[in-house]
N, C-alpha and C positions, 0 to 999 in steps of 0.2 A: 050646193055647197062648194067650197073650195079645191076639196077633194085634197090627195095626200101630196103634192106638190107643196103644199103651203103648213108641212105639219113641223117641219127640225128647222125652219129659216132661220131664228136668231141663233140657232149652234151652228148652223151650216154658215153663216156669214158674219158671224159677231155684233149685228148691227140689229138694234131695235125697227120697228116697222115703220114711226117715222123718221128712222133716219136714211131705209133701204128706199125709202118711195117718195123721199121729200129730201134727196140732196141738197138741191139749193139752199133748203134752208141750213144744211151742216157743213160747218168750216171746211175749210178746204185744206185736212191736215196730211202730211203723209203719213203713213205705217210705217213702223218700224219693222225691220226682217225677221224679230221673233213674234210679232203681232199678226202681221204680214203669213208667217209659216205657220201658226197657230189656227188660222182662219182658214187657211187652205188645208189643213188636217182636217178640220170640223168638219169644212164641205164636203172633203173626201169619204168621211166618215160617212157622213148623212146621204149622201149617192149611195154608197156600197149599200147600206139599208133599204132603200128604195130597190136599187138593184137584187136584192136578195127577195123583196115583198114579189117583184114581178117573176122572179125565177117560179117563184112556192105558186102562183097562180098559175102562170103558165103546166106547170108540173099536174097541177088538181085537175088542171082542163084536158089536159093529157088524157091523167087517168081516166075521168068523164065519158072522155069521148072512147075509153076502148071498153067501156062497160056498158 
């Protein structure tokens, strides 16, 4: 599988899948700075989530391992 890398992309980046993995075919527009800001919140968002998934594992394995 893909595995969890590949689960928040269009909120983390704004962009549908072919338009993240087939640039060439999408205009070459710029962002605007609230489009622009809105997509780096997302991303942020969508890390801090991952980032929290790996805390809670790590933490279980923890415990795991002192029992």
């Amino acid at each position: 599988g893909r595995g969890r890398g590949f689960r928040h992309w269009f909120w983390g980046t704004g962009l549908p899948g072919w338009l993240r993995f087939g640039q060439a075919a999408a205009p070459n527009m710029p962002d605007s700075p609230e489009t622009e800001k809105q997509a780096l919140m997302n991303q942020a968002e969508c890390l801090e989530s991952e980032l929290d998934a790996i805390k809670q594992r790590l933490t279980a394995l923890e415990e795991n391992k002192k029992a």
